[in-house]
NUMIVEX-515219 format. One record per residue (C-alpha): residue number from 0; x negated, y, z; residue in three letters. Coordinates in Angstrom, 2 decimals. Layout:
NODE     n         X         Y         Z   res
NODE   NUM         X         Y         Z   ALA
...
//
This chain:
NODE     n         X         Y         Z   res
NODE     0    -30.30    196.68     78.89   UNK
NODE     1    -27.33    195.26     77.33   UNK
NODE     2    -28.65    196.15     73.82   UNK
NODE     3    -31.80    194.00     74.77   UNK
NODE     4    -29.84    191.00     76.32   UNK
NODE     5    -28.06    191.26     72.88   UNK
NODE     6    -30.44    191.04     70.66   UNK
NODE     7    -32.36    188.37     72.48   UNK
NODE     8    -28.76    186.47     72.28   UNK
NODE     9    -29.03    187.04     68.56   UNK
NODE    10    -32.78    186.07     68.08   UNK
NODE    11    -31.79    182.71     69.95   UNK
NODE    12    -28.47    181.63     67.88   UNK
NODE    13    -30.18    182.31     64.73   UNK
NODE    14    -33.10    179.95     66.18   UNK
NODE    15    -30.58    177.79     66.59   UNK
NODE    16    -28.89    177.93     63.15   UNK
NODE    17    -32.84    177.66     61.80   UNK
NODE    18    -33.22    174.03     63.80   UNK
NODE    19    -30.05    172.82     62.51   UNK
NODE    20    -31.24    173.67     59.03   UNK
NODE    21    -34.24    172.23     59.68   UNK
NODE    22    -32.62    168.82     60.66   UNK
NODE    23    -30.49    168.61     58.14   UNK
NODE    24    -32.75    169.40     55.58   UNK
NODE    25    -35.02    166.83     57.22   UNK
NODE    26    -32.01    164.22     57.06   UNK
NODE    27    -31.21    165.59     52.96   UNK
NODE    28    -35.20    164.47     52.51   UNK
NODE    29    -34.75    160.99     54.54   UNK
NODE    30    -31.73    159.88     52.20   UNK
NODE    31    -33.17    161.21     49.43   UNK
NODE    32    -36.40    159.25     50.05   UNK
NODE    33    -34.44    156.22     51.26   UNK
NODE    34    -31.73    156.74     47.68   UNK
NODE    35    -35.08    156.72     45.67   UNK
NODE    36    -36.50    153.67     47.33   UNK
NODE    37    -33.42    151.56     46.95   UNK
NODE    38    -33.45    153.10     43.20   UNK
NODE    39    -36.99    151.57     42.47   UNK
NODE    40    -36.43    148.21     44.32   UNK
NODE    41    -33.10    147.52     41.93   UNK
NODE    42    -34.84    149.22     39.04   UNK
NODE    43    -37.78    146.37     39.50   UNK
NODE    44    -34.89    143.67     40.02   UNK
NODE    45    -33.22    144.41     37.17   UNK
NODE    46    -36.32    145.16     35.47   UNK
NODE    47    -37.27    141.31     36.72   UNK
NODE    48    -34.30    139.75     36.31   UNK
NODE    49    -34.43    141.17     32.35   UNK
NODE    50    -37.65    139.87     32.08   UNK
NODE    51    -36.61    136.36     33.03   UNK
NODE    52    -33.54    136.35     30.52   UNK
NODE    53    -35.80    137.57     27.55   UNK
NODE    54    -38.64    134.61     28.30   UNK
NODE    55    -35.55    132.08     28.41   UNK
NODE    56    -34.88    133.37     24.62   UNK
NODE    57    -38.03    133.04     23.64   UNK
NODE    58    -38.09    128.82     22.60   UNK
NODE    59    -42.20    128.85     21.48   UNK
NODE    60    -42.93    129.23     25.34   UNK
NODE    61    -43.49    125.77     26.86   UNK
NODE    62    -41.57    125.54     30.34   UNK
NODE    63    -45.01    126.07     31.96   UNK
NODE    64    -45.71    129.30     30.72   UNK
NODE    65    -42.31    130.36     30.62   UNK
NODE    66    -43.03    129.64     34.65   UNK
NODE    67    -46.26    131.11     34.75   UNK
NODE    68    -44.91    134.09     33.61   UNK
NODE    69    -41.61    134.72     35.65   UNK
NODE    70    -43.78    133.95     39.03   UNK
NODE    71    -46.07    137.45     37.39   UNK
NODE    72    -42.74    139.28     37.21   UNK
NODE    73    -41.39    138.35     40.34   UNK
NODE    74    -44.52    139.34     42.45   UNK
NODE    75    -44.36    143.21     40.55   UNK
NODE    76    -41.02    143.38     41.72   UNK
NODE    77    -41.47    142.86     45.48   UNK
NODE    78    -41.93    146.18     47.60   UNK
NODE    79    -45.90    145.48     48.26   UNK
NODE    80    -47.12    144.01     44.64   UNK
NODE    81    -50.56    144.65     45.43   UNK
NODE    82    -50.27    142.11     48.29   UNK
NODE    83    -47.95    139.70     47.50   UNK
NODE    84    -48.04    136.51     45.34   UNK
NODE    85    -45.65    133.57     44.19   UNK
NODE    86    -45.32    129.96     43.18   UNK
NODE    87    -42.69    128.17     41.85   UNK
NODE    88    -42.43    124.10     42.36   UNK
NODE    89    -40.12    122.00     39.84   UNK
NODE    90    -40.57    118.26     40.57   UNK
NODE    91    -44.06    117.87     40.02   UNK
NODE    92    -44.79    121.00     38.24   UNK
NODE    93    -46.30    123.36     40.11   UNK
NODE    94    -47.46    126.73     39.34   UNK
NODE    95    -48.77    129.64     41.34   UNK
NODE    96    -50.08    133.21     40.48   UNK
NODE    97    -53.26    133.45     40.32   UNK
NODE    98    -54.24    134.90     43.74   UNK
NODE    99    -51.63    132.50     45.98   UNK
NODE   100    -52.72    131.41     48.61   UNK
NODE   101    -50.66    129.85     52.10   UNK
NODE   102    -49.39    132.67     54.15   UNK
NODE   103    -47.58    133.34     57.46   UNK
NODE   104    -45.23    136.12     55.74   UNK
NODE   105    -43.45    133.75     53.48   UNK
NODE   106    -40.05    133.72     51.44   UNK
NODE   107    -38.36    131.14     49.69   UNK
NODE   108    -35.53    129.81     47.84   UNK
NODE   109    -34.65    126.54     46.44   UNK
NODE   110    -34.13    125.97     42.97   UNK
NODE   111    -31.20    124.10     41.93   UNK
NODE   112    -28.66    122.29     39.45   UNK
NODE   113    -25.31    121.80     40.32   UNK
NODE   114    -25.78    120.08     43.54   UNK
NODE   115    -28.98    118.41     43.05   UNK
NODE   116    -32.36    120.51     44.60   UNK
NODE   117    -35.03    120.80     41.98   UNK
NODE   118    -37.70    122.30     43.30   UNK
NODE   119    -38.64    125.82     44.92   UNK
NODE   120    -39.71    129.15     44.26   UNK
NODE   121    -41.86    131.19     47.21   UNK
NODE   122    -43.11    134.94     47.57   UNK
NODE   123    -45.88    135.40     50.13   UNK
NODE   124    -47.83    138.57     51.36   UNK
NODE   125    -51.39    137.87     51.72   UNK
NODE   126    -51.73    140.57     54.19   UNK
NODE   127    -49.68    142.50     57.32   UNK
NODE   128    -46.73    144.48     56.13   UNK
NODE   129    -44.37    146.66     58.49   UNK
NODE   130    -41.08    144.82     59.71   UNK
NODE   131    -37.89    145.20     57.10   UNK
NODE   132    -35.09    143.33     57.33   UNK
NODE   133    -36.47    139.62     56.98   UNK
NODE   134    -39.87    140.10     58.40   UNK
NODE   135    -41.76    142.49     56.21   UNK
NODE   136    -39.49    141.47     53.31   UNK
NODE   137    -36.19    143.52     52.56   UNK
NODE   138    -32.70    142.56     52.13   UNK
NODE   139    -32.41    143.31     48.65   UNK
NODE   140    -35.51    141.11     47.78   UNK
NODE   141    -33.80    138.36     49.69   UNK
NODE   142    -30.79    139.05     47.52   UNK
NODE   143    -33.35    138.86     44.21   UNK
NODE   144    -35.27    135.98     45.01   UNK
NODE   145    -32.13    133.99     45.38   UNK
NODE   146    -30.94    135.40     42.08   UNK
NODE   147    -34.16    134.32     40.77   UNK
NODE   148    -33.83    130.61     42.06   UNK
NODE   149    -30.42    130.52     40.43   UNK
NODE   150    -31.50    132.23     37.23   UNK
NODE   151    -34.26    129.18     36.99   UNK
NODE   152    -31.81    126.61     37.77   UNK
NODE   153    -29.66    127.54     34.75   UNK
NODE   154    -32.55    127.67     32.64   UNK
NODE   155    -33.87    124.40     33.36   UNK
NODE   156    -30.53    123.19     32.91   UNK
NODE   157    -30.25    124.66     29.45   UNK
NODE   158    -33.28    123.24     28.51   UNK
NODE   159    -32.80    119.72     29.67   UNK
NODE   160    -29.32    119.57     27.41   UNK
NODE   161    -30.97    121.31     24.36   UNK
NODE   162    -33.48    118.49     24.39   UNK
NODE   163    -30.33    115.99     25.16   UNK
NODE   164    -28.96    117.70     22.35   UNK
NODE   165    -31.73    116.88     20.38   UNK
NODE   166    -32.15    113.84     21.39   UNK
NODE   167    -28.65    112.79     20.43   UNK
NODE   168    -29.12    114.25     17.51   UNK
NODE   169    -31.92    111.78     16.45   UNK
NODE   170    -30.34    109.01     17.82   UNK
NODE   171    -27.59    109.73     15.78   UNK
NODE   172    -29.63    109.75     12.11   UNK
NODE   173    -31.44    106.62     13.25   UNK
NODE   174    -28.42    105.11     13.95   UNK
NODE   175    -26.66    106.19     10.39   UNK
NODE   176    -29.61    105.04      8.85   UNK
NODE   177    -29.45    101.75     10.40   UNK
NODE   178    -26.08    101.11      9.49   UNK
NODE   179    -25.99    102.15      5.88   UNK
NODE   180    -29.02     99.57      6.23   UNK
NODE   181    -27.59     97.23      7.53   UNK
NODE   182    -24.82     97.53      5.08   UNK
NODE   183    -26.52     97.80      2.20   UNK
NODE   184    -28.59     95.04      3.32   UNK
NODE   185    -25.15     93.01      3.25   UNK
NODE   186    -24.21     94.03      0.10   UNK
NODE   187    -27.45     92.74     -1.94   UNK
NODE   188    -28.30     89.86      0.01   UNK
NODE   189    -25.00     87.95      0.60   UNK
NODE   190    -22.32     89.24     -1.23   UNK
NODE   191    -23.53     90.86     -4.42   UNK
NODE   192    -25.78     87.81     -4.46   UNK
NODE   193    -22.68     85.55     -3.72   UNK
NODE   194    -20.64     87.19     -6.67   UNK
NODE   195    -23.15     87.19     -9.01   UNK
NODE   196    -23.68     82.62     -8.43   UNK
NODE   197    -20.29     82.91     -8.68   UNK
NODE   198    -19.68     84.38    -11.94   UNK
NODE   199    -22.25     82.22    -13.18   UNK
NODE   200    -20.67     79.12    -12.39   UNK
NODE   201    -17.42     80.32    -13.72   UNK
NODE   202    -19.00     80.81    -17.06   UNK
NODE   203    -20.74     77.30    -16.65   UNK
NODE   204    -17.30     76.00    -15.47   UNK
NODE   205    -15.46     77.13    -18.68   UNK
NODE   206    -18.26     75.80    -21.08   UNK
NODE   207    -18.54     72.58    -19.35   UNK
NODE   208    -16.54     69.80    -20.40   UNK
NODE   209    -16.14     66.78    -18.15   UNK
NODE   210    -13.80     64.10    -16.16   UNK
NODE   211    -10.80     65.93    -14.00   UNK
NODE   212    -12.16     65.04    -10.38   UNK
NODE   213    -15.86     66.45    -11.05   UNK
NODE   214    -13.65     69.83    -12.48   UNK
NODE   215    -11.64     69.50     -9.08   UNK
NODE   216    -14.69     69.58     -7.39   UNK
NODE   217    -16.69     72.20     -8.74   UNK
NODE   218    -13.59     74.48     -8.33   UNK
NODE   219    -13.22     73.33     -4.27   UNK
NODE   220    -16.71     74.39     -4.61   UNK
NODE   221    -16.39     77.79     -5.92   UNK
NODE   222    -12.92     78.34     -3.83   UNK
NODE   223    -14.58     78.19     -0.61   UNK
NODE   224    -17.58     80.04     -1.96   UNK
NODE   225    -15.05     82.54     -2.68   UNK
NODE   226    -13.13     82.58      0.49   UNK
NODE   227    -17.08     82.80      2.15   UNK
NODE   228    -17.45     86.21      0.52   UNK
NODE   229    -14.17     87.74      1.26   UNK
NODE   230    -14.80     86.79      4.74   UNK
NODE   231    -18.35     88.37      4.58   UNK
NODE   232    -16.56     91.45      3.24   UNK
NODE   233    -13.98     91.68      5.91   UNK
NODE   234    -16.30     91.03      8.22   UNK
NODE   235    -18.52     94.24      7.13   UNK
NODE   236    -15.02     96.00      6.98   UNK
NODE   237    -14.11     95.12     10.38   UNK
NODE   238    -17.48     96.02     11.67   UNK
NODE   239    -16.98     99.46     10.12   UNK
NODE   240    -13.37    100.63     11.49   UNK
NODE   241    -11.35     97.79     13.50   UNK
NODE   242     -8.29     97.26     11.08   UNK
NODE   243     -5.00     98.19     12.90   UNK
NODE   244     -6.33     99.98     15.68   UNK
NODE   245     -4.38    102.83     15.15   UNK
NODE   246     -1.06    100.46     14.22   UNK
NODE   247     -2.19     97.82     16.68   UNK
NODE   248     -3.14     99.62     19.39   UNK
NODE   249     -6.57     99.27     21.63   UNK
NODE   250     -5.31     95.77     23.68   UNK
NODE   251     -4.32     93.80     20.42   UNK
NODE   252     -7.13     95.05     18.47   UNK
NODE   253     -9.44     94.50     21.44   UNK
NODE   254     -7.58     91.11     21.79   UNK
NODE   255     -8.25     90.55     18.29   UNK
NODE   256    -12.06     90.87     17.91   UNK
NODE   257    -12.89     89.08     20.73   UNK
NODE   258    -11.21     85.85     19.45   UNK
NODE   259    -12.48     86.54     16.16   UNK
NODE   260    -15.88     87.14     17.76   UNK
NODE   261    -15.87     84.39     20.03   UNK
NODE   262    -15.13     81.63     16.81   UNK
NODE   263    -18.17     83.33     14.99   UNK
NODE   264    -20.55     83.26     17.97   UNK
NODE   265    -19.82     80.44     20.03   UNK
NODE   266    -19.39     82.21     23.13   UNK
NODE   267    -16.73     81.69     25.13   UNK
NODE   268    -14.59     85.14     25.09   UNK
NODE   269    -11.96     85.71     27.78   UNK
NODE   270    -10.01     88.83     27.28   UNK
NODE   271     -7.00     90.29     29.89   UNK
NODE   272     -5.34     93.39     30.09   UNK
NODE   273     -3.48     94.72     33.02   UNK
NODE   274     -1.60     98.32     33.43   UNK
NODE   275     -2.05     99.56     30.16   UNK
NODE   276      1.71     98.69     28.79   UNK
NODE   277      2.70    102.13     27.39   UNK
NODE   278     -1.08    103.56     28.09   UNK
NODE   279     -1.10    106.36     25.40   UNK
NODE   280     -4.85    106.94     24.51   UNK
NODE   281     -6.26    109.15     21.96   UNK
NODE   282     -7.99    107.85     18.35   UNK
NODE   283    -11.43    109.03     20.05   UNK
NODE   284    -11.11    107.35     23.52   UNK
NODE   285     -9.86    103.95     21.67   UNK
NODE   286    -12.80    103.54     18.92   UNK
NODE   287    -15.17    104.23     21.47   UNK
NODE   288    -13.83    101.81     24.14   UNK
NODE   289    -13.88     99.50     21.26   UNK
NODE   290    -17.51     99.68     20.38   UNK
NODE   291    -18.69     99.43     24.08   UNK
NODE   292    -16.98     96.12     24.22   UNK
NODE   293    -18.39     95.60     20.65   UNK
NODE   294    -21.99     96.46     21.75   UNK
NODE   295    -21.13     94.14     25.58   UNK
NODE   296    -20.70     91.09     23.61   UNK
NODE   297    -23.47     91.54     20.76   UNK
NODE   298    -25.80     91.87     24.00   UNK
NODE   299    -24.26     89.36     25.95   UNK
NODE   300    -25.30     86.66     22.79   UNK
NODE   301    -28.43     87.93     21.44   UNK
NODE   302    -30.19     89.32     24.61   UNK
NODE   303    -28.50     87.76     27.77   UNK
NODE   304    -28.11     84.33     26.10   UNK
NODE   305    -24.69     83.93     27.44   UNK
NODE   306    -22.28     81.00     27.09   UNK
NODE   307    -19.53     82.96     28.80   UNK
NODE   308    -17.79     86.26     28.75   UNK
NODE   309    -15.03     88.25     30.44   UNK
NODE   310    -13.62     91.58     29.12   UNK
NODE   311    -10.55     93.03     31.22   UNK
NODE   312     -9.35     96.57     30.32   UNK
NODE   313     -7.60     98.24     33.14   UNK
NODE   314     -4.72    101.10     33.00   UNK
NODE   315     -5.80    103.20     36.53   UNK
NODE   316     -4.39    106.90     36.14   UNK
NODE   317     -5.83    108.89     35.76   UNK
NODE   318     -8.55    106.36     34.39   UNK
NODE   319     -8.75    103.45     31.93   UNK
NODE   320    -11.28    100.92     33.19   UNK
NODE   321    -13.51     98.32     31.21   UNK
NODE   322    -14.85     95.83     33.17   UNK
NODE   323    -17.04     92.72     31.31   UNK
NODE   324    -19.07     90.00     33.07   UNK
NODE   325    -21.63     87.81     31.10   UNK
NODE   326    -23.20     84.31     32.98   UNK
NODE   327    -26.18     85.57     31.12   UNK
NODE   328    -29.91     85.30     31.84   UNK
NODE   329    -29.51     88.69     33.82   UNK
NODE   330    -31.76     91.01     33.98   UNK
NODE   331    -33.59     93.01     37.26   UNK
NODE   332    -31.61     96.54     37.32   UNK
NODE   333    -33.02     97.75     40.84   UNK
NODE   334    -36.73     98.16     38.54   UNK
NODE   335    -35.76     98.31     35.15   UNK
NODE   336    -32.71    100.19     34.20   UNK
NODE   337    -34.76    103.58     33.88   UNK
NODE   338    -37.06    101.55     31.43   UNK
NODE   339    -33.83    100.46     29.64   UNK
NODE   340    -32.35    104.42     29.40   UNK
NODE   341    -35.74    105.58     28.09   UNK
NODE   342    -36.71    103.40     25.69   UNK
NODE   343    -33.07    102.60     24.62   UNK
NODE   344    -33.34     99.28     24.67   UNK
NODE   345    -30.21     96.27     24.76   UNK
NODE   346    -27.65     98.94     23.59   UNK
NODE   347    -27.10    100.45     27.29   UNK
NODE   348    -28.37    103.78     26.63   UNK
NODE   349    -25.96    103.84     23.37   UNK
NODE   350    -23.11    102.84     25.77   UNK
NODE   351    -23.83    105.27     28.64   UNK
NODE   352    -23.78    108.12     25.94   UNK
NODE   353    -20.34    106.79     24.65   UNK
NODE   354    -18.76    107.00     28.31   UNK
NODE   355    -20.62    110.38     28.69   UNK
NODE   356    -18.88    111.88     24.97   UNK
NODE   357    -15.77    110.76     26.92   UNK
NODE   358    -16.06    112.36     30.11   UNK
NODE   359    -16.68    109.26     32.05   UNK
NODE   360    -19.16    106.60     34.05   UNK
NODE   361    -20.80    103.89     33.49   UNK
NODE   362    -22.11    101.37     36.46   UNK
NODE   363    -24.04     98.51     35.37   UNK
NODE   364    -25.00     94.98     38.39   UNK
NODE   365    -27.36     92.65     37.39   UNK
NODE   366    -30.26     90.16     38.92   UNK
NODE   367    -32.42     87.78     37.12   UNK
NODE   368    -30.33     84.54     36.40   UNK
NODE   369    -26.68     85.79     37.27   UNK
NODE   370    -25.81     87.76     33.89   UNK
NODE   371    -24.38     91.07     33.70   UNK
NODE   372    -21.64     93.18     35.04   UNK
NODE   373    -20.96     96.36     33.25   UNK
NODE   374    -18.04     99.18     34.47   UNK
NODE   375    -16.87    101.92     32.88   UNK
NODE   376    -14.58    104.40     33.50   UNK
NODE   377    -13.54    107.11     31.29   UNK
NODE   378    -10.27    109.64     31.67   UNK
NODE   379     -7.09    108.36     29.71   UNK
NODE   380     -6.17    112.35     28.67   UNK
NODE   381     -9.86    113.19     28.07   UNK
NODE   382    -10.11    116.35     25.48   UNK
NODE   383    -13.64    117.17     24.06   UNK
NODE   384    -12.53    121.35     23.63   UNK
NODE   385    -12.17    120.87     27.22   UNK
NODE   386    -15.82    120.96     28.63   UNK
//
């Protein structure tokens, strides 16, 4: 009897020891399972999120199909592929995969730059899925679809200053081009045409005989003639690099031009200065403050028809501020400063890239029929290797 109550003892432990094994082995299976799921789900994000970096390298896609396409890889990287589908909103752009449709079992994240929301990118399933851990979606595809959103935003963002880039770029050529133009234009017509009259008369002058007072004459003549074209060529000199800024400094050169340019024009030029004794300012920040007021008072006289102009330069650290007010025609801002930007017209898109190169602002008031107020703003320590 004891033998038999012994064995049975036996027979039950090793039972025992068999349903342990069991449920372990069933637990080994479950992680295992559970290790290879979470394998495949960042195998297709990574898989995804590689996808999305190769189409950004690839510049022949147009930003529609480069959308079309990551909204394809994003819906074969979600758990249920065979059910689920995408769209991805940028401003007005909108593109879905081919079989979206509205849904109840919806995720989404927004698409942005910096601080500014763009637009929107959205997986759906089309059909019942079992609860995860955001509905029937899981926590990792949460984790990839805002990876996604973010991966777009940087694209976009790419994009939009490549084609600054570019756009700079032309702008730049057109405006070389235009100058040596312009110069060259200057060269022929005035003052190559000047010194050629010139030399003419001189030889006429030194053939000629005659009375004392016509000979006084005709050389009053050719002295002001003279002092005409080494005007016009200080003039195209001046237009070309200020003289002295670097010896002058920006406030006497600034001071400078707009007396000179006030006695050429017409206009009334009122120039101040205040805080910027012992303002140190690099050879970059000072040309380029001096051809925004350049570009302010060309405007001011050929498009705003001005009779009047302020220009005040202000030391504020960490800033430098340029302020200048025309009693121009004015012009309506609230409607048509977009149209201005765009088709870069008056010189204000020129001047909003120059406070841009320099890390600053510009703000810009006007109404038809009380002139102009520009501000700008730019750093007084601003270094380009900096961005």
């Amino acid at each position: 009897m004891p033998k038999t109550c012994r064995t049975k003892a036996q027979l039950e432990e090793e039972l025992q020891r068999l349903r342990e094994g069991s449920a372990r082995a069933a637990a080994l299976a479950e992680e295992h399972e559970q290790t290879e799921r979470a394998l495949r789900e960042r195998v297709k994000e990574l898989h995804c999120l590689y996808g999305i970096s190769h189409l950004a390298q690839n510049r022949d896609l147009t930003m529609e199909e480069l959308i079309r396409q990551v909204g394809e890889l994003v819906v074969a990287s979600w758990q249920y592929p065979e059910s689920a589908c995408a769209r991805i909103c940028l401003g007005e752009l909108t593109i879905p995969t081919r079989n979206f449709r509205k849904s109840l079992w919806r995720q989404a994240s927004p698409i942005r730059i910096q601080d500014e929301r763009i637009g929107e990118i959205e997986v759906c399933y089309l059909e019942t899925r079992p609860q995860c851990d955001e509905g029937p979606f899981l926590r990792e595809e949460r984790h990839l679809i805002d990876a996604v959103a973010e991966k777009l935003g940087q694209i976009i963002q790419a994009k939009r200053s490549e084609a600054h880039l570019r756009a700079l770029s032309r702008e730049l050529i057109k405006a070389q081009e235009t100058e040596r133009l312009r110069i060259a234009t200057e060269l022929h017509d005035h003052l190559a045409q000047d010194l050629a009259s010139l030399k003419l008369d001189l030889g006429g002058l030194l053939e000629a005989g005659g009375e004392l007072p016509s000979l006084e004459d005709r050389v009053q003549n050719l002295t002001e003639r003279i002092a005409g074209a080494i005007a016009t060529t200080r003039d195209l000199a001046y237009d070309l690099l200020p003289p002295g800024l670097e010896d002058l400094g920006l406030v006497r050169t600034l001071a400078r031009y707009c007396g000179d340019f006030a006695q050429r024009s017409g206009l009334a030029v009122e120039f101040y200065a205040d805080g910027v004794d012992g303002l140190r300012l690099g050879f970059e920040t000072q040309i380029n403050l001096y051809r925004l007021v350049q570009e302010a008072l060309t405007n001011a006289r050929r498009h705003a028809r001005a009779t009047r102009v302020v220009v005040r330069i202000i030391g504020s650290h960490p800033n430098v501020i340029l302020r200048m007010e025309d009693d121009g025609c004015g012009v309506d801002l609230e409607h048509r400063l977009d149209e201005f930007y765009e088709a870069k017209k008056m010189g204000l898109w020129g001047m909003r890239e120059r406070a841009r190169l320099l890390g600053g602002h510009i703000s810009l008031r006007s109404s038809p029929g009380k002139g102009m107020r520009i501000h700008i703003e730019v750093p007084t320590e601003y270094r380009p290797d900096e961005e």
